[in-house]
N, CA, C and O atoms as a GROMACS GRO file, in nm:
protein
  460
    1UNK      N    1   6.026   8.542   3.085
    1UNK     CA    2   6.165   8.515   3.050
    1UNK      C    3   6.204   8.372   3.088
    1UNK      O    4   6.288   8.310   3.023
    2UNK      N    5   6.132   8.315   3.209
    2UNK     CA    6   6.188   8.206   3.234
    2UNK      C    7   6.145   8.137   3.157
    2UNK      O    8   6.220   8.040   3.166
    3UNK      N    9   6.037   8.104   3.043
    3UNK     CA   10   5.957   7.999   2.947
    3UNK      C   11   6.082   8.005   2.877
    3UNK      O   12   6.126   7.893   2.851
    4UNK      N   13   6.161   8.111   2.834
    4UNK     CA   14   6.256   8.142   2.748
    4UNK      C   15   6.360   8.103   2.725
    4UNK      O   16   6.415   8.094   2.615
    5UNK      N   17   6.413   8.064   2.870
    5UNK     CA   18   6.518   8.030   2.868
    5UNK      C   19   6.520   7.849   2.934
    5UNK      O   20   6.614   7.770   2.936
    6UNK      N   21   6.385   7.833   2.978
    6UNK     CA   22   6.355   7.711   2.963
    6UNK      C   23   6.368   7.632   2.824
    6UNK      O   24   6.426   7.526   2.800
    7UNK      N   25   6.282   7.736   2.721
    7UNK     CA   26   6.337   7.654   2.615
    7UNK      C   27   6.420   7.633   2.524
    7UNK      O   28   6.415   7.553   2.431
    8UNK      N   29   6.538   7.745   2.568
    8UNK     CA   30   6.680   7.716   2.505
    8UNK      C   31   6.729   7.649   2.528
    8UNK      O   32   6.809   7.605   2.446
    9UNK      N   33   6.716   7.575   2.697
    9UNK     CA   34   6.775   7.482   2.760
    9UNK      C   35   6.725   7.320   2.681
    9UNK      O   36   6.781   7.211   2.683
   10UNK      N   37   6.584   7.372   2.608
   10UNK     CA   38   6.530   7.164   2.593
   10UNK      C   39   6.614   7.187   2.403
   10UNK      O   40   6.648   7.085   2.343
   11UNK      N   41   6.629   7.288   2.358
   11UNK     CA   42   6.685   7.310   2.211
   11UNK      C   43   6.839   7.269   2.252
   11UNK      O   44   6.877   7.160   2.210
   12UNK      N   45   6.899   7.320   2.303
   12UNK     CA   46   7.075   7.272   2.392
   12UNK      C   47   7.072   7.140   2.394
   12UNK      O   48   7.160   7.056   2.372
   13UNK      N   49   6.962   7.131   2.425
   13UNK     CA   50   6.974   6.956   2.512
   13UNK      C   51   6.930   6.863   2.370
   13UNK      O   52   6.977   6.750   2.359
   14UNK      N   53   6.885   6.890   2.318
   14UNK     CA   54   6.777   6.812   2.223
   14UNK      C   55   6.908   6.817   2.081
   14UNK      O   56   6.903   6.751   1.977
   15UNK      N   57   7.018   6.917   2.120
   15UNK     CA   58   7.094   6.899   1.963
   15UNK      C   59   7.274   6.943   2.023
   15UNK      O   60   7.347   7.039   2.003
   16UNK      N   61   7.282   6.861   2.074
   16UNK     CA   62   7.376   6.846   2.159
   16UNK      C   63   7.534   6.842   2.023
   16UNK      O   64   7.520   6.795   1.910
   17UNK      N   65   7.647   6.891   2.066
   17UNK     CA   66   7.766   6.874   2.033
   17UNK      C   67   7.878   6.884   2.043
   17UNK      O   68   7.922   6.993   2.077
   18UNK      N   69   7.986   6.755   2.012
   18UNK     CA   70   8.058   6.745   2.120
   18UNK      C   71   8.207   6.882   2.106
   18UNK      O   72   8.224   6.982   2.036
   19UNK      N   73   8.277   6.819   2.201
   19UNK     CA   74   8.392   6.938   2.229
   19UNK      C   75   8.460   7.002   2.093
   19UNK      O   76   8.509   6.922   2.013
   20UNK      N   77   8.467   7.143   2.063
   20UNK     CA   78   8.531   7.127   1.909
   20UNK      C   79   8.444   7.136   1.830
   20UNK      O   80   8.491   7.179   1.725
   21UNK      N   81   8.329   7.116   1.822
   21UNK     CA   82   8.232   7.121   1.737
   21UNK      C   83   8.105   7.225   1.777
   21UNK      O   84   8.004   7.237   1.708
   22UNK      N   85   8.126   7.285   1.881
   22UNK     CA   86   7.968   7.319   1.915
   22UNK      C   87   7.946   7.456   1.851
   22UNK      O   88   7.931   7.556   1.921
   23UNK      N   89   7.943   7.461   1.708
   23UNK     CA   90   7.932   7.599   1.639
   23UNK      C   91   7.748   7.626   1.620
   23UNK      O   92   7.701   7.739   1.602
   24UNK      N   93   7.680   7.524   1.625
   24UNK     CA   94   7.570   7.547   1.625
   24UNK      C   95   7.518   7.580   1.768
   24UNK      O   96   7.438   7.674   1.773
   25UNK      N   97   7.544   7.528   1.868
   25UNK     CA   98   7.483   7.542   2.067
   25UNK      C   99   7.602   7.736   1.992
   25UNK      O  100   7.535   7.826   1.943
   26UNK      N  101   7.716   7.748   1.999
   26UNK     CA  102   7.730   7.909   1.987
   26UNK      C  103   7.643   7.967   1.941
   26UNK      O  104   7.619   8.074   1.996
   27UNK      N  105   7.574   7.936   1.847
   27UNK     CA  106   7.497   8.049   1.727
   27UNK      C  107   7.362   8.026   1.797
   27UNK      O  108   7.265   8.089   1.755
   28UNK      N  109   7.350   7.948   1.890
   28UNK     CA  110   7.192   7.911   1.946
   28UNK      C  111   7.196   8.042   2.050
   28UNK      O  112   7.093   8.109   2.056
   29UNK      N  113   7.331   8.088   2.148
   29UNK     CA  114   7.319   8.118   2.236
   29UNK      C  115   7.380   8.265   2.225
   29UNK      O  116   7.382   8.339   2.324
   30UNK      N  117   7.425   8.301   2.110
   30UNK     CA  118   7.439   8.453   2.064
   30UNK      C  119   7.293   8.496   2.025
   30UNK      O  120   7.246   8.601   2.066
   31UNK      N  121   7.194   8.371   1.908
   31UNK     CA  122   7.100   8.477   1.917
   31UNK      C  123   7.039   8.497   2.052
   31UNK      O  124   7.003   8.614   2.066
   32UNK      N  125   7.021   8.437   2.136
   32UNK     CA  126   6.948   8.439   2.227
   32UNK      C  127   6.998   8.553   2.281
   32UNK      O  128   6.920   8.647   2.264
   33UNK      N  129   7.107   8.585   2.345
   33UNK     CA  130   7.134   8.677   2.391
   33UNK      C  131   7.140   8.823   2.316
   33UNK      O  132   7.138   8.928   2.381
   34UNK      N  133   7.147   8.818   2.147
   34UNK     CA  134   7.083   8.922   2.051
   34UNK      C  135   6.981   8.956   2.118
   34UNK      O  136   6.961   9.062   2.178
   35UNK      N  137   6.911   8.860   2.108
   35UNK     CA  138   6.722   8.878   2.099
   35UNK      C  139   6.723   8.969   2.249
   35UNK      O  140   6.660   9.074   2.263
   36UNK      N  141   6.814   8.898   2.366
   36UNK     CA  142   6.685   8.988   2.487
   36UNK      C  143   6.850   9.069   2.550
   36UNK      O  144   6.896   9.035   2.659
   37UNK      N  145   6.896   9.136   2.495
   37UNK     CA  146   7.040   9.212   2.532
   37UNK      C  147   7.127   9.308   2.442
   37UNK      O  148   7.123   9.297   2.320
   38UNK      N  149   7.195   9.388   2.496
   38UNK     CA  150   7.259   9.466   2.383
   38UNK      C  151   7.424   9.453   2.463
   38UNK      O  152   7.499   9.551   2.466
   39UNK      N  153   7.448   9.366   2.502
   39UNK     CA  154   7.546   9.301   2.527
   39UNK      C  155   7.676   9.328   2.388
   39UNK      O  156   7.649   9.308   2.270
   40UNK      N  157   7.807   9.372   2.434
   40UNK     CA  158   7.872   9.372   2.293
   40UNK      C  159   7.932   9.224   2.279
   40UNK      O  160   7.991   9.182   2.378
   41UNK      N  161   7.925   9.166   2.201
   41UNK     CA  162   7.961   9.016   2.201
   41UNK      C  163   8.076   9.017   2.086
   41UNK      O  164   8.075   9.067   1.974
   42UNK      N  165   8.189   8.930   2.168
   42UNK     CA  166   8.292   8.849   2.050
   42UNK      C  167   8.290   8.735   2.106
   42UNK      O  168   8.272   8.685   2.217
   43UNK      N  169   8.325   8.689   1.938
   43UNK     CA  170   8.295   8.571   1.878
   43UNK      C  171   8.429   8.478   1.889
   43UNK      O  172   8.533   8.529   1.931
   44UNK      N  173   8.425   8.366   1.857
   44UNK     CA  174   8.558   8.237   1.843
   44UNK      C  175   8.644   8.261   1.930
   44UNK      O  176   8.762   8.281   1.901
   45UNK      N  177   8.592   8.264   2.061
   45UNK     CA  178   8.691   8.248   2.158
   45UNK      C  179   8.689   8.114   2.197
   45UNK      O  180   8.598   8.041   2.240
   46UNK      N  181   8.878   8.085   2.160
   46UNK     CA  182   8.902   7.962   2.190
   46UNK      C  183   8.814   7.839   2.135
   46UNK      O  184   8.788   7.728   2.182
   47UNK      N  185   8.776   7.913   2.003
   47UNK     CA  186   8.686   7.766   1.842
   47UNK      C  187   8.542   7.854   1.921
   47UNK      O  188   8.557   7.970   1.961
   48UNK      N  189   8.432   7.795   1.932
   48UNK     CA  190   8.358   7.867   1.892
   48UNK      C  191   8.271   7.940   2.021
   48UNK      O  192   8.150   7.957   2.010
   49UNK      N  193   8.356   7.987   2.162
   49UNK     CA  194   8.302   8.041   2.255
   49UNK      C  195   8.290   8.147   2.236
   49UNK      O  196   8.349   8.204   2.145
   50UNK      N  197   8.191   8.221   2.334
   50UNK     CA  198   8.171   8.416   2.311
   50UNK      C  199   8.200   8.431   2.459
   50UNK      O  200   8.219   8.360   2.557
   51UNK      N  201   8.192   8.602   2.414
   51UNK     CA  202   8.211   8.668   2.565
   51UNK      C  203   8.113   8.794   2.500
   51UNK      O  204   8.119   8.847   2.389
   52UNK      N  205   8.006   8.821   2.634
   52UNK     CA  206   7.922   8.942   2.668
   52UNK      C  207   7.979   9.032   2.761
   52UNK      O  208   8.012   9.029   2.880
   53UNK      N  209   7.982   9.111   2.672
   53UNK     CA  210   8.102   9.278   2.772
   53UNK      C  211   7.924   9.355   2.798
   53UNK      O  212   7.830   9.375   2.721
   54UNK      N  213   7.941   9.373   2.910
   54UNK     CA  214   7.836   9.542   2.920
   54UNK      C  215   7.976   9.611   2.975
   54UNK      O  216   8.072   9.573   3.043
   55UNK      N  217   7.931   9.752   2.901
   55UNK     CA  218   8.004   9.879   2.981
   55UNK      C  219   7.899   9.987   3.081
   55UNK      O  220   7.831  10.078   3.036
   56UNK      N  221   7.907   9.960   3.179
   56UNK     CA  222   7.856  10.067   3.253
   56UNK      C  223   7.895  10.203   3.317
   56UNK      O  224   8.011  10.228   3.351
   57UNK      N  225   7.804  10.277   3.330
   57UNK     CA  226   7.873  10.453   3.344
   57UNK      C  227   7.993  10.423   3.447
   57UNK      O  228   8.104  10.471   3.422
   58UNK      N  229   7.978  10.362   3.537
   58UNK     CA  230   8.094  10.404   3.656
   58UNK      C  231   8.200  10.266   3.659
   58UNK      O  232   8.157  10.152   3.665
   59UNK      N  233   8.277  10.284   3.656
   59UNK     CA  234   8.372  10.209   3.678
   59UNK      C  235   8.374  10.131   3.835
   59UNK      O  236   8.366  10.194   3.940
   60UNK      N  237   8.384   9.979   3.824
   60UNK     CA  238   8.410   9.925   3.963
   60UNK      C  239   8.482   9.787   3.864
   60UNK      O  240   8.521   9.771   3.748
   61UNK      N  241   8.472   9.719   3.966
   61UNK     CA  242   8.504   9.500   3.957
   61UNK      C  243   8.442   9.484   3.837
   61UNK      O  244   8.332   9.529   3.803
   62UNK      N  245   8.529   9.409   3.765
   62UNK     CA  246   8.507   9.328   3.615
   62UNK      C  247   8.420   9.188   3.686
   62UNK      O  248   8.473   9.143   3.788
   63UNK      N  249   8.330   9.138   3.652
   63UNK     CA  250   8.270   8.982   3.662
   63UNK      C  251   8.275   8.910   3.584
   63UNK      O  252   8.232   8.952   3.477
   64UNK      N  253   8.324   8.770   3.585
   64UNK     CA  254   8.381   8.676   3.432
   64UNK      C  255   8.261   8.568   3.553
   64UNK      O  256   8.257   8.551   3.675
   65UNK      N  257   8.166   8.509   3.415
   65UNK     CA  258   8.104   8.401   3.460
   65UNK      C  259   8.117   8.330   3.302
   65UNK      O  260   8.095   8.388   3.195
   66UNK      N  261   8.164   8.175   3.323
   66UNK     CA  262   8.127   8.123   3.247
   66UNK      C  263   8.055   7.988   3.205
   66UNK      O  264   7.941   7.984   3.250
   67UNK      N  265   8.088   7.885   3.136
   67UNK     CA  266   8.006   7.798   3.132
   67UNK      C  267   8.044   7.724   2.987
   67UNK      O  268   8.066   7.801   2.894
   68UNK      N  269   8.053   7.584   2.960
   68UNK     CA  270   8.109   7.521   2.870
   68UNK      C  271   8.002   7.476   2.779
   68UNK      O  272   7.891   7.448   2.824
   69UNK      N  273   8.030   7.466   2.648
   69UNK     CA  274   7.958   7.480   2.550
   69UNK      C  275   7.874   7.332   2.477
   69UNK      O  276   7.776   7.337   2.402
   70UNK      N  277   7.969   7.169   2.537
   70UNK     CA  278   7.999   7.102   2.502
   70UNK      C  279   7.909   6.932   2.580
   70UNK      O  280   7.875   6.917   2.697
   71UNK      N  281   7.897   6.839   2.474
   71UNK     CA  282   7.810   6.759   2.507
   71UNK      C  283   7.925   6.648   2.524
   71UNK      O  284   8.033   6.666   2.467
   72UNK      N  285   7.908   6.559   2.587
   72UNK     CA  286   7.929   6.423   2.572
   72UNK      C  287   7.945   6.281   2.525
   72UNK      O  288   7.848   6.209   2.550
   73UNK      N  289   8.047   6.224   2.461
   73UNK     CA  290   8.000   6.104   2.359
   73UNK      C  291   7.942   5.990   2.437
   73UNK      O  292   8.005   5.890   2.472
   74UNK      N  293   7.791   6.019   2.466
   74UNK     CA  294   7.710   5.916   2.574
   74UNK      C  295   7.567   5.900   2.488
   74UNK      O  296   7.498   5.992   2.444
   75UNK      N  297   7.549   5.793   2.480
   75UNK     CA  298   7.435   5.765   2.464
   75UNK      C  299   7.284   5.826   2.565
   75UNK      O  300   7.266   5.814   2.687
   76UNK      N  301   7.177   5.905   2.443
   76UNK     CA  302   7.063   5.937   2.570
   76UNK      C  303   6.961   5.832   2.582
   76UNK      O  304   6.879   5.784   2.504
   77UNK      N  305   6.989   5.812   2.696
   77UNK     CA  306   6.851   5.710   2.782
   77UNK      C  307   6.744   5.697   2.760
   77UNK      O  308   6.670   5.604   2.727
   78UNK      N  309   6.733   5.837   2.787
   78UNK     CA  310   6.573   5.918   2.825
   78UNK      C  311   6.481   5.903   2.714
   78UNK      O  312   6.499   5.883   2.594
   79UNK      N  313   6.372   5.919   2.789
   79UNK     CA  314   6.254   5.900   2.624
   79UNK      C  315   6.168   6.043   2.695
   79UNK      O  316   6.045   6.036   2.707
   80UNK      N  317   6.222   6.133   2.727
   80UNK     CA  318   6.112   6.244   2.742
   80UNK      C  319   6.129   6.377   2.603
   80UNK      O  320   6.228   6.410   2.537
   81UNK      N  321   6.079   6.395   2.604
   81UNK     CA  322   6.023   6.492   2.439
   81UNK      C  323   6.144   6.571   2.366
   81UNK      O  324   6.123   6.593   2.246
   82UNK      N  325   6.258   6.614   2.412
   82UNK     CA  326   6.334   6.679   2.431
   82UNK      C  327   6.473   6.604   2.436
   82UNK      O  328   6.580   6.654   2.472
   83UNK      N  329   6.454   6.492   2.398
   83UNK     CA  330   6.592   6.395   2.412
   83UNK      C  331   6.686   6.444   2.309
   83UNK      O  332   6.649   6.520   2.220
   84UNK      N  333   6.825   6.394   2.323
   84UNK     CA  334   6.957   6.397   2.211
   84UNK      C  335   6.883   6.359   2.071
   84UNK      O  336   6.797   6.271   2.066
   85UNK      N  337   6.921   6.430   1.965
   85UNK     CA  338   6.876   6.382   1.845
   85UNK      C  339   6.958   6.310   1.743
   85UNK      O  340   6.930   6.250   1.640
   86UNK      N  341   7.095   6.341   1.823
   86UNK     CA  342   7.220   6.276   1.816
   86UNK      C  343   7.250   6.161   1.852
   86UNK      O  344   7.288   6.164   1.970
   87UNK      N  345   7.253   6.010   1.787
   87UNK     CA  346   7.314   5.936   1.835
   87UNK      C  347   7.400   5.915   1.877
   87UNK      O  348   7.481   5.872   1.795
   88UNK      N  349   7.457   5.925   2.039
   88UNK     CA  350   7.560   5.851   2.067
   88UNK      C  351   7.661   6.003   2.132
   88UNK      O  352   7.780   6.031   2.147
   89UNK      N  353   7.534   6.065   2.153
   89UNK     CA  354   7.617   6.206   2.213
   89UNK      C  355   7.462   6.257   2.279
   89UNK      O  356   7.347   6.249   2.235
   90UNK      N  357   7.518   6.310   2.398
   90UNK     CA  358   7.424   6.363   2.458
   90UNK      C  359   7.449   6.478   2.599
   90UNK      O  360   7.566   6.471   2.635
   91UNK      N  361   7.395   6.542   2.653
   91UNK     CA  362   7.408   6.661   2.759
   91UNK      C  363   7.388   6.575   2.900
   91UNK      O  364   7.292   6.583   2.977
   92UNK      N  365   7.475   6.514   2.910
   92UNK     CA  366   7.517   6.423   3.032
   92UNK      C  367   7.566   6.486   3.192
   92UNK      O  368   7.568   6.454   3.311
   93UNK      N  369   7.596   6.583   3.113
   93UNK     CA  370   7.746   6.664   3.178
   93UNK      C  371   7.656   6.799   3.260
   93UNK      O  372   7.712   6.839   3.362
   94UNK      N  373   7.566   6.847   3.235
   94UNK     CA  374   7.520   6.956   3.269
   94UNK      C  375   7.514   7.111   3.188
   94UNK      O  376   7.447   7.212   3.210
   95UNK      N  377   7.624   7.074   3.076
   95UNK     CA  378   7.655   7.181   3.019
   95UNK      C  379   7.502   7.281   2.960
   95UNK      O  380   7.496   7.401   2.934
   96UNK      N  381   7.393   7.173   2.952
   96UNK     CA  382   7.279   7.258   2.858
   96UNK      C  383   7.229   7.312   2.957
   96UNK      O  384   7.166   7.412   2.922
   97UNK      N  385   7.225   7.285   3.122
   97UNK     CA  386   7.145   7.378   3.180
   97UNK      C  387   7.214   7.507   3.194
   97UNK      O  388   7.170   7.619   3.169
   98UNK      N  389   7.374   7.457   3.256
   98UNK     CA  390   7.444   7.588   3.258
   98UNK      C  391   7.470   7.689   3.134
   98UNK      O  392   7.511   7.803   3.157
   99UNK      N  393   7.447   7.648   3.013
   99UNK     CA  394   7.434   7.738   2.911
   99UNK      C  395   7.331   7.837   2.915
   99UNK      O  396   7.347   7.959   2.907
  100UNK      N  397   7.204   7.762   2.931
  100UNK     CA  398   7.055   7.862   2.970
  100UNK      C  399   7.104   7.934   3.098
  100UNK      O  400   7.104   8.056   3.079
  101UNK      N  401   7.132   7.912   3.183
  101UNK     CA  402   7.111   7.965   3.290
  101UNK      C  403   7.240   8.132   3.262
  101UNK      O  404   7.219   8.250   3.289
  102UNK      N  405   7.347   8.072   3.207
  102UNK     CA  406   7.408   8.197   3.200
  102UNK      C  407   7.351   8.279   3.046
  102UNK      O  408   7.390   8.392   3.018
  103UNK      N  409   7.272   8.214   2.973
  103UNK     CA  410   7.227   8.326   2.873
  103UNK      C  411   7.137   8.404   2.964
  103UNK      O  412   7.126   8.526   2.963
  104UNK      N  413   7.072   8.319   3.046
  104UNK     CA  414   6.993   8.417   3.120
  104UNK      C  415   6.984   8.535   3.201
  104UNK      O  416   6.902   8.625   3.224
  105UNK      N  417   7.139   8.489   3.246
  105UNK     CA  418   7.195   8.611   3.340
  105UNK      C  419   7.235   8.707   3.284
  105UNK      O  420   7.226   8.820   3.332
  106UNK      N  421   7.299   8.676   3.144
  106UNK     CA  422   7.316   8.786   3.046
  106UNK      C  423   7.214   8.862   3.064
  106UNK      O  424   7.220   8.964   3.132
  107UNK      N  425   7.123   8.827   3.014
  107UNK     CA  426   6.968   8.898   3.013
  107UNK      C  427   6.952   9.018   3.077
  107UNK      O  428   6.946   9.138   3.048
  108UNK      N  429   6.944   8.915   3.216
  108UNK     CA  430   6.924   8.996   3.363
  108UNK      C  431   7.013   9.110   3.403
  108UNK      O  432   6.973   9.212   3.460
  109UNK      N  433   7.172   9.076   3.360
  109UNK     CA  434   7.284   9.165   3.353
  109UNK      C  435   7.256   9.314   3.290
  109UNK      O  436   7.268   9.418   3.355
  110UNK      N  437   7.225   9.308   3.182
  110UNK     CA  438   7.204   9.422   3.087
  110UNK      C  439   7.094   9.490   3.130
  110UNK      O  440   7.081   9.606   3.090
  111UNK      N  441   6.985   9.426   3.230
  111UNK     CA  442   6.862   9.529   3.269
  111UNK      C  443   6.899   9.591   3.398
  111UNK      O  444   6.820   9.676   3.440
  112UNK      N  445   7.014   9.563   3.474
  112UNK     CA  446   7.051   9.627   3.562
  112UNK      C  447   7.119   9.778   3.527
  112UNK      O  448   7.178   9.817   3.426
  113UNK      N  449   7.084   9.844   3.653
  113UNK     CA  450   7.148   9.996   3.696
  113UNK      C  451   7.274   9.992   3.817
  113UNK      O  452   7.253  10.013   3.937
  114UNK      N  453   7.391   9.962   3.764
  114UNK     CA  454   7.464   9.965   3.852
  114UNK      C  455   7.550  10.076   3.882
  114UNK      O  456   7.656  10.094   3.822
  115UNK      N  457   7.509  10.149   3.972
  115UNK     CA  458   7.592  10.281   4.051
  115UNK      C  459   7.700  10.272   4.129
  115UNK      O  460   7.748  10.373   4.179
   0.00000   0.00000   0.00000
């Protein structure tokens, strides 16, 4: 799982977009969470954010984790394999790791048994 979400993180990073626009990083990170979750997901929150509901048998504490969708109008530096493909916008900000990292938890979320 972690190769997995390693490489959603270099796809995030590699096609970066800025605030208002990130309908493609959404649709990157619904399938992902399709693919390894049965998460009920809605869509266009607040332009093009989601939210992953699990319902579990017993009722306790709601958990809201989130994480911003959105790149930077910065030029990328870097020359490693995986750079902005975007001129003049790039994942400056952190947003592409924290995107992987909470699709991931999605993941992890849905394989839990919570009593």
């Amino acid at each position: 799982m972690l190769d997995e979400i390693k490489k959603l993180r270099k796809l995030i990073h590699q096609n970066p977009e800025l605030s208002g626009y990130e309908e493609r990083t959404s649709q990157r990170i619904l399938e992902f969470i399709k693919k390894h979750s049965n998460a009920k997901i809605i869509k266009n929150i607040g332009g093009h954010g989601l939210v992953a509901i699990f319902d579990f048998p017993e009722k306790g504490p709601a958990i809201l984790i989130r994480c911003e969708l959105d790149a930077l109008p910065i030029q990328e530096e870097n020359d490693f394999g995986y750079k902005s493909d975007f001129p003049g916008i790039s994942h400056k900000c952190g947003h592409d790791g924290h995107m992987a990292i909470v699709a991931g938890l999605v993941t992890w979320i849905g394989k839990q048994e919570f009593k």
